[in-house]
PAMARDO-947586 format. One record per residue (C-alpha): x, y, z. Coordinates in Angstrom, 1 decimal. Each point is the difference from the previous one (the first is absolute). Example, Ala and Ser with C-alpha at 12.3 -4.5 7.8 and 13.67 -1.06 7.14 Angstrom:
! residues 2
u  v  w
12.3  -4.5  7.8
1.4  3.4  -0.7
***
This chain:
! residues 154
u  v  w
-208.6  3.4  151.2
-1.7  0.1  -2.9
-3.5  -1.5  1.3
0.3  3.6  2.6
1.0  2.0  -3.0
-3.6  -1.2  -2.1
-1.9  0.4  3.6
1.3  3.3  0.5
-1.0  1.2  -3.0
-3.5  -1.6  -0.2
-0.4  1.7  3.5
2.0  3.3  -0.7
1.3  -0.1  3.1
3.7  -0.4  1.2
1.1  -3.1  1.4
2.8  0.3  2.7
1.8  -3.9  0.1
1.4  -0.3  3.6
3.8  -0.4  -0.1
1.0  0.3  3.5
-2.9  1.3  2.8
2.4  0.8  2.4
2.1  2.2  -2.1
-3.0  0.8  -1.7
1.5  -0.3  -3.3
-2.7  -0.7  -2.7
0.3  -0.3  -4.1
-2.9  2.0  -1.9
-1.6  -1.6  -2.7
-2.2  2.4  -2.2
-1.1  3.4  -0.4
-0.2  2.2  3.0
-3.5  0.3  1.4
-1.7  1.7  3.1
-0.8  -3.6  1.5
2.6  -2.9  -0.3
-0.2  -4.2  0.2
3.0  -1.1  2.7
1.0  -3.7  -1.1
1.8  -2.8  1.7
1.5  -2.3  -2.2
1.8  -3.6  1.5
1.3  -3.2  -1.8
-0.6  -2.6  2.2
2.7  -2.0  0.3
1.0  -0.4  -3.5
2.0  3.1  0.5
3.4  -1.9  -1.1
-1.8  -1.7  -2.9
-1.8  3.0  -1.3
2.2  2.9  0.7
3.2  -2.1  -0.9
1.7  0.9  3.3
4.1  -1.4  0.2
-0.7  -1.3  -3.7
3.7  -0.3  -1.9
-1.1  -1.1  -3.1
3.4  0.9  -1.5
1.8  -2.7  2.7
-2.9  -2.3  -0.2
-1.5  0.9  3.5
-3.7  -0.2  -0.3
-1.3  0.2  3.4
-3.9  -1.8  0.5
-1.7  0.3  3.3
-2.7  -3.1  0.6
-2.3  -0.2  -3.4
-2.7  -0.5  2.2
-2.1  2.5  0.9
0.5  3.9  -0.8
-2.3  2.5  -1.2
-0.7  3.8  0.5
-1.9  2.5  2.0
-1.5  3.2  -0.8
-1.7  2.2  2.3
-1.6  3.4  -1.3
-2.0  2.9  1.7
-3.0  1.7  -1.0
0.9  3.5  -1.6
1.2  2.1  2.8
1.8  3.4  0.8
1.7  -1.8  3.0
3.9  0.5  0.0
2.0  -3.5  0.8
0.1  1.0  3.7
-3.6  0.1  0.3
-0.7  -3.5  -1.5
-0.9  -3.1  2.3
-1.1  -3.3  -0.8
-3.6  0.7  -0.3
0.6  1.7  -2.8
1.0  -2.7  -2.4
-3.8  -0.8  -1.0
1.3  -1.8  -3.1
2.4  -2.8  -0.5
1.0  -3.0  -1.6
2.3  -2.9  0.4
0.5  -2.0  -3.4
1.8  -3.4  0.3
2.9  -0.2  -2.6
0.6  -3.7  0.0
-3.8  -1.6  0.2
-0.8  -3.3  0.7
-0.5  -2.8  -2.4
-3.1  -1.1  2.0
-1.5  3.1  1.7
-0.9  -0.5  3.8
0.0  3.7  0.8
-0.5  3.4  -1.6
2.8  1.1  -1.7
-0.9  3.5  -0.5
-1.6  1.6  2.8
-1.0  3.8  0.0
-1.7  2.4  2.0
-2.2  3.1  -1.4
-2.5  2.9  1.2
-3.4  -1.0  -1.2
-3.2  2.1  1.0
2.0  1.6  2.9
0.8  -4.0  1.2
3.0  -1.2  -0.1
0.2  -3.5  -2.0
2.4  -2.7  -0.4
-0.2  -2.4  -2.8
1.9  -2.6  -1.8
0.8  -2.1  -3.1
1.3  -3.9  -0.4
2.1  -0.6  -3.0
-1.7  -0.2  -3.1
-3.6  1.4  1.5
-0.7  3.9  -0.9
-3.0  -0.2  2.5
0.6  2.3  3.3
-0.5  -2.0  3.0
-0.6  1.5  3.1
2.7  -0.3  3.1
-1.6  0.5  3.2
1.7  0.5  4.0
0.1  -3.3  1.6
-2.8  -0.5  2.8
1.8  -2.0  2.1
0.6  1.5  3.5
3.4  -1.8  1.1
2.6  -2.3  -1.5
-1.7  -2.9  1.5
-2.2  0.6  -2.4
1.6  1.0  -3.6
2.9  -1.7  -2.5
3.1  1.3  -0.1
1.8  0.0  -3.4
3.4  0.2  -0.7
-0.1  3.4  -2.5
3.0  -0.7  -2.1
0.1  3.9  -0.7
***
């Protein structure tokens, strides 16, 4: 929360974190402003681990999902005056998934993100211990015959 708290205010602009879309409950971080940020925030499977969840530590009940893979995602709009009924999927121009348990030998990217550059919409990455952007680019491959299927731990 705090990260949203220093991007609202270099922005001034609101930033309305998602709660429940269907309820349309939402928590408002920052000053009020004509335009607002709408946020989606999800740990990735590290839920138990990082929120805690059915933790007794008084009993000695620590629960731990797998220490494999977890991490989390954020999504973020461009400022808009949309209300949380009017939002689709589109509108989540900017995002990010950072992995919270990286690999000891890097294979993949670890912390991917997509952002609005020059009207385009990029997507770039980072191994572990390299503060270069990488490109990510849409596979060309035209059918499964054709492309590698991972298992995505997240």
């Amino acid at each position: 929360m705090e990260g949203l708290r220093i991007i609202s205010e270099r922005f001034s602009t609101r930033i309305n974190l998602i709660v429940d879309y269907d309820k349309g409950e939402f928590h408002p971080i920052g000053k009020d402003s004509a335009y607002r940020i709408w946020a989606y925030v999800d740990p990735v499977d590290g839920t138990i681990k990082v929120a805690g969840l059915g933790n007794d530590l008084e009993r000695g009940v620590y629960r731990l999902g797998n220490d494999g893979g977890w991490g989390v995602g954020l999504a973020l709009t461009e400022p808009t005056d949309k209300g949380i009924g009017d939002l689709v999927i589109k509108d989540f121009v900017h995002s990010a998934i950072v992995d919270g348990n990286p690999s000891h030998n890097p294979y993949a990217p670890d912390h991917a993100f997509t952002f609005s550059e020059d009207g385009q919409i990029r997507t770039g990455c980072h191994l572990s211990g390299d503060a270069s952007i990488k490109p990510v680019y849409n596979s060309t491959q035209e059918n499964l015959g054709q492309g590698v299927v991972v298992f995505d731990a997240f």
